[in-house]
N, C-alpha and C positions, 0 to 999 in steps of 0.2 A: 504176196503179203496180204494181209485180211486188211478190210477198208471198214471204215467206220461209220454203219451208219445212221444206227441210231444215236443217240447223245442226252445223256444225263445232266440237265442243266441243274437237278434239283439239290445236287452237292454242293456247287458253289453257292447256291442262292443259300442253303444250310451253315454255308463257313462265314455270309455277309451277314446275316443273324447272329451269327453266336459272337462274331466282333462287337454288333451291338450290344449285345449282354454283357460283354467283357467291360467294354466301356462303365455301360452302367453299373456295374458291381461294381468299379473301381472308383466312381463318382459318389458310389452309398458309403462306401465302407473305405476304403484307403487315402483318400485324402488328397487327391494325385496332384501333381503340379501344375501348372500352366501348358509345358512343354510336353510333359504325360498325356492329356486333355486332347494339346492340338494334335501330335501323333496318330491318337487313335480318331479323332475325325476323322483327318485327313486319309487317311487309310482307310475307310470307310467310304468316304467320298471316291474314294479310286477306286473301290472297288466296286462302288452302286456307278459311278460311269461306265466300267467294264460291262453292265448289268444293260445298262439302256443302251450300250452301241452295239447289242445283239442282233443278227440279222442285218446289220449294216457293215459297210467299211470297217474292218475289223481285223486293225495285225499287233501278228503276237511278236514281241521286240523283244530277243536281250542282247545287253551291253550293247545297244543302237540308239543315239543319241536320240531323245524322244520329244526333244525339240522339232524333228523333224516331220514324227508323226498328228503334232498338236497341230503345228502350222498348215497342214492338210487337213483336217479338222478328224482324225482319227484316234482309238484310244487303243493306245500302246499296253501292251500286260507285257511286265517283266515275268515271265515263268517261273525260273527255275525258284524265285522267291515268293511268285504269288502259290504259285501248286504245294508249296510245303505250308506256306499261312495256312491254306484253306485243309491243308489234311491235320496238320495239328489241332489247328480248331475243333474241326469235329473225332478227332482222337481215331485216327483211321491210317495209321502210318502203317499197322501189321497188316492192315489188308492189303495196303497200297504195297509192298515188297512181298505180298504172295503174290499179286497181281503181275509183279515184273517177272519174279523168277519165273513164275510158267509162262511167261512170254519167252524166256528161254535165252535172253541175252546176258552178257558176260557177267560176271557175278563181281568183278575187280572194278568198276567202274563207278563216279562219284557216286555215291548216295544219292544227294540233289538232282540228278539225272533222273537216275531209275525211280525217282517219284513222277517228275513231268511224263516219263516214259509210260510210266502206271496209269497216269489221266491219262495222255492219249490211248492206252490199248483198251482202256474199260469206257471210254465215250465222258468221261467224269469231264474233260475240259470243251468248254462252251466253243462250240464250230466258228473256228477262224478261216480269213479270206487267207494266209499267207504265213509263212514261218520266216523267220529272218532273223539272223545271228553273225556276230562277229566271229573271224575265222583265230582270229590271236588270242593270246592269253590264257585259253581254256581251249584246248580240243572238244571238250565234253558237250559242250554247245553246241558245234557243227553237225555230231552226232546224234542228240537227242532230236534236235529241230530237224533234224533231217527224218529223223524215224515217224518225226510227229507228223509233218508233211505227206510222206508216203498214206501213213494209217489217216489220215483226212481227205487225202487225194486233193491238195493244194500247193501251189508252186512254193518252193523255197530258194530262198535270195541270203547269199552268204558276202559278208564284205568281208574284201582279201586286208590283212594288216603286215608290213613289214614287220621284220622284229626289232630295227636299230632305231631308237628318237633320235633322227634329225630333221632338217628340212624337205631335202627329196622322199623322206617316208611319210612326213605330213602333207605334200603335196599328191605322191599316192593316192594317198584316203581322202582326199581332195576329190581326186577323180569317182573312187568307189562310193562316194558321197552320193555323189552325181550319176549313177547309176542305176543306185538306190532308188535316187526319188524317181526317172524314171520309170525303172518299177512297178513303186509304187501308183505313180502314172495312168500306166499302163493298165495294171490290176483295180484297180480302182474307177476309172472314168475321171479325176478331180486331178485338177492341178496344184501343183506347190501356191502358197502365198508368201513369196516372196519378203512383201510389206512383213509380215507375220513373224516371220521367220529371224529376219533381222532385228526389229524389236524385243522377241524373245532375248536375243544375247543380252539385252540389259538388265533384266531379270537373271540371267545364268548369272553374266560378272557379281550383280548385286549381292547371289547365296554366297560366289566366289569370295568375297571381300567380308559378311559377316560369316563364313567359315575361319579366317586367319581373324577378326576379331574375339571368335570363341577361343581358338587355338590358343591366344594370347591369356584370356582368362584362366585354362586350365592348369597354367605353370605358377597360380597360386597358393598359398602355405594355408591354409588345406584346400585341396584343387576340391571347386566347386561343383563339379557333376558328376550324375551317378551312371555307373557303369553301363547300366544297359544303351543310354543317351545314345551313345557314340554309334552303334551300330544301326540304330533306328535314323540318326540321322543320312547316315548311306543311303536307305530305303526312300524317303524322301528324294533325297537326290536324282536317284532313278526314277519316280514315279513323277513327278513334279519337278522336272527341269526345264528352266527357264519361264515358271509360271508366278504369277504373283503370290499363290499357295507358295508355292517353296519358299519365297522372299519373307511371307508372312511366317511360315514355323522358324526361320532361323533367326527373325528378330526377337520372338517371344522366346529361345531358348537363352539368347545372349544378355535380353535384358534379365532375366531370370538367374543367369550365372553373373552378370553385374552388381546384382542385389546380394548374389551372397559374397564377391569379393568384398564389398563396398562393408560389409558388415562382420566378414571374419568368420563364415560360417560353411563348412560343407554341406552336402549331397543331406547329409544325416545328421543335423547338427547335434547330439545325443550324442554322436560317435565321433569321437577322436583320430585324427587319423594317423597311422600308423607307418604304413608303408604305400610307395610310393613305385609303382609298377607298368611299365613298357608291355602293352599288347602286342604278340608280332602275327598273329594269325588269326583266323575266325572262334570266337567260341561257339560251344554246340547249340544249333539255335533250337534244338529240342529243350534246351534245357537253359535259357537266357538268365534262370533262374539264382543260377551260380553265381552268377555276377551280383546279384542283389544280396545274396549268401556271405561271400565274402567283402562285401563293404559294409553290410549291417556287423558282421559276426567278429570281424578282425581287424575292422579299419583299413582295408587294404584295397586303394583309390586306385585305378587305371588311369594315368592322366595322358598316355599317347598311344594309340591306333596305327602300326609301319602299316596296316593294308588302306588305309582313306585317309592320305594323306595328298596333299596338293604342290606341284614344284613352286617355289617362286619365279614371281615375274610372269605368270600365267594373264594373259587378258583376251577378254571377249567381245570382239570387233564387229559391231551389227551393221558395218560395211562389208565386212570378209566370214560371213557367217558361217561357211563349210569349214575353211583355216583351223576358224576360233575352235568348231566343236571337233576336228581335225587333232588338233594342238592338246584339247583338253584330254582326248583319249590315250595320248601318249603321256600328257604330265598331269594328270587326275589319277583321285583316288581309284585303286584296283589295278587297275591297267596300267599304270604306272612301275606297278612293280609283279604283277603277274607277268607282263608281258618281256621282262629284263630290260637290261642282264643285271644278274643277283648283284654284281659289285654297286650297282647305281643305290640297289635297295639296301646294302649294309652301307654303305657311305650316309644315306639319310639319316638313318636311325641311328649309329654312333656321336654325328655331328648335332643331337639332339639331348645328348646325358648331361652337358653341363645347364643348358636352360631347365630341365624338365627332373632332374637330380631325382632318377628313379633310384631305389632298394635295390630291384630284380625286375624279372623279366618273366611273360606264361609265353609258351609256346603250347598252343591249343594244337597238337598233331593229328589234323582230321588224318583218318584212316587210308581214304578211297582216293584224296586229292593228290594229284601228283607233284603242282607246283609245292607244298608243304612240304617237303623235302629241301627245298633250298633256304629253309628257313634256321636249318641246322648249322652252315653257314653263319646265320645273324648271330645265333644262340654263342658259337663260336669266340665270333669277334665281339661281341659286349662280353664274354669270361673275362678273355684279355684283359678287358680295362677295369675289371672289380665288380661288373654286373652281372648277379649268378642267375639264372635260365633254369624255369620249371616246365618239361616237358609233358604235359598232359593226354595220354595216350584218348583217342577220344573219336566220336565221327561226328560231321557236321549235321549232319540232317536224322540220321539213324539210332534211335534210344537202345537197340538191342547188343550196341556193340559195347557198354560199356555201364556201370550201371550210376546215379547220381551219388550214392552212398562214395564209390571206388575214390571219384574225382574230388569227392570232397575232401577223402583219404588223402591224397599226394597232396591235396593243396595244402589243407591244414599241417602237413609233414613238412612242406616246404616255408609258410611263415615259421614256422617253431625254429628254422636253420637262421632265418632273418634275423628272428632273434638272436642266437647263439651270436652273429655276427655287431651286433651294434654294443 
């Protein structure tokens, strides 16, 4: 396999610019909110961190609880979401999927993959000490970080995940926790801080606790947040776990949707809102766009997310600190229900239609993702009960599968049926 060994660092430093210009044209001209504002700092801020811990202590983490790596004083890049920020950004997605295919691997695999795949074969992602990936939920993880390791010629450290949520499988990853940081250890010369590490969990609990105070807001008559919100706050979560930044964006989002319960106003106070709709899968983040599309255009509010959603009774013990972020991997947003089994994840989302009294349902059917399929399932059991499910033929990361014209097409076809119904 070819090793990699010059490195293009001048991409990313081009994707961390053009976020600030994002920003700022959003600040001259749109008007953004509070919660819009802190988002794009904040992601900014993660990413000029990424920028200074160059040359240093430097691992690349997905779905690795990133707690782990701050408490070591390291800076964690989630990939498969920062590699697609940075090619969107500078509009280079067509080169990034010529760059994979003549690498020559399987043409059926996620989309999000074969971008990270793309940085590492072209040098475009900033030389890491280390690849490390969760083995559950996603096979496509194991694999990319594994190809990315190879083409870097750096160790990679895979934590093993049961598939059943109970005890003995949280005690597992308990253990693979603990191997981790080892590791980490190891590869590094620096120890865990301990002190660090269990403090952090007050910070997780605290996004924990104003996540279900948001939760609670969005079940009002007109649900108070605008579409894109939801997703962004995921990204946070991953970047900013257990930090006083993440405590800080989920206070301003909540006081933010307190002010518009408190006053009777949504996302778009202009707009009416009309229907009232169950996310069950990702929408395409090429095109987040759609989401703003549909609540400015039709009134048509997403007020529940089946993929980031939290079980109850979750809590984060800065005595039992591996447990707590143990526990969370199996009843936290993603993993939760990527990891199964699908009956956990239709029992969620059905037992959610009388508080949350959606219309309908989108099923965003990424293309290349294989857990989307059992979302057919969900789409299923809400007919049953009188919530009809738009299946949106679509890919998550990939613009050439599908075009924004098409999807506006089936949406727009699918509220006009809304209507026939009310």
């Amino acid at each position: 396999m070819r090793k990699i060994i010059e490195v293009d660092n001048s991409i990313w430093d081009k994707g961390i610019d053009v976020w600030k210009s994002i920003l700022n044209y959003r600040k001259e001209k749109k008007n953004p909110s509070k919660s819009q504002v802190a988002y794009f700092e904040l992601y900014i801020k993660y990413l000029e961190r990424l920028r200074s811990a160059r040359g240093k202590e430097f691992a690349h983490a997905t779905s690795v609880p990133a707690e782990i790596f701050y408490a070591m004083d390291m800076a964690p890049v989630l990939l498969v979401g920062t590699c697609f920020a940075i090619t969107q950004c500078i509009k280079e997605y067509p080169k990034a999927m010529e760059i994979y295919r003549q690498y020559g691997t399987a043409e059926e695999i996620c989309s999000a993959h074969k971008n990270v795949i793309a940085h590492c074969v072209s040098g475009w992602l900033p030389r890491p000490n280390v690849f490390i990936d969760v083995g559950g939920g996603c096979d496509a993880f194991a694999n990319s970080m594994k190809i990315g390791a190879e083409l870097y010629g750096v160790p990679h450290f895979q934590v093993d995940t049961p598939y059943y949520k109970n005890q003995k499988s949280i005690n597992y990853l308990v253990t693979e926790f603990k191997k981790l940081i080892t590791f980490l250890e190891d590869q590094s010369g620096r120890k865990m801080n301990w002190d660090k590490l269990s403090a952090s969990m007050i910070y997780s609990q605290k996004m924990i606790d104003l996540w279900w105070e948001v939760w609670e807001l969005r079940k009002a008559f007109p649900s108070p947040m605008d579409n894109r919100r939801s997703w962004e706050t995921n990204w946070i979560n991953w970047f900013f776990a257990g930090t006083p930044e993440g405590v800080y964006y989920w206070e301003v989002l909540r006081n933010e949707l307190y002010e518009r319960v408190k006053t009777g106003v949504g996302a778009y106070p202009e707009v009416r809102e009309k229907y009232r709709l169950f996310d069950l899968f990702m929408a395409p983040a090429w095109d987040l766009g759609i989401l703003e599309w549909m609540q400015q255009e039709y009134g048509a509010n997403i007020v529940l997310e089946g993929l980031i959603m939290y079980d109850r009774g979750l809590v984060m013990d800065p005595d039992k600190p591996l447990e707590s972020m143990a526990k969370r991997w199996y009843y936290g947003p993603l993993m939760n229900v990527l990891q199964g089994p699908t009956e956990d994840y239709i029992q969620d989302i059905v037992s959610q239609v009388d508080e949350f009294k959606p219309d309908g349902a989108i099923w965003w059917d990424g293309f290349s993702c294989r857990q989307a399929g059992a979302v057919d399932l969900m789409a299923k059991s809400l007919e049953k009960i009188g919530i009809p499910t738009i299946r949106v033929k679509c890919d998550t990361t990939d613009p050439a599968f599908v075009s924004k014209a098409e999807m506006r097409r089936q949406l727009s076809d699918f509220f006009e049926m809304l209507d026939s119904r009310k």
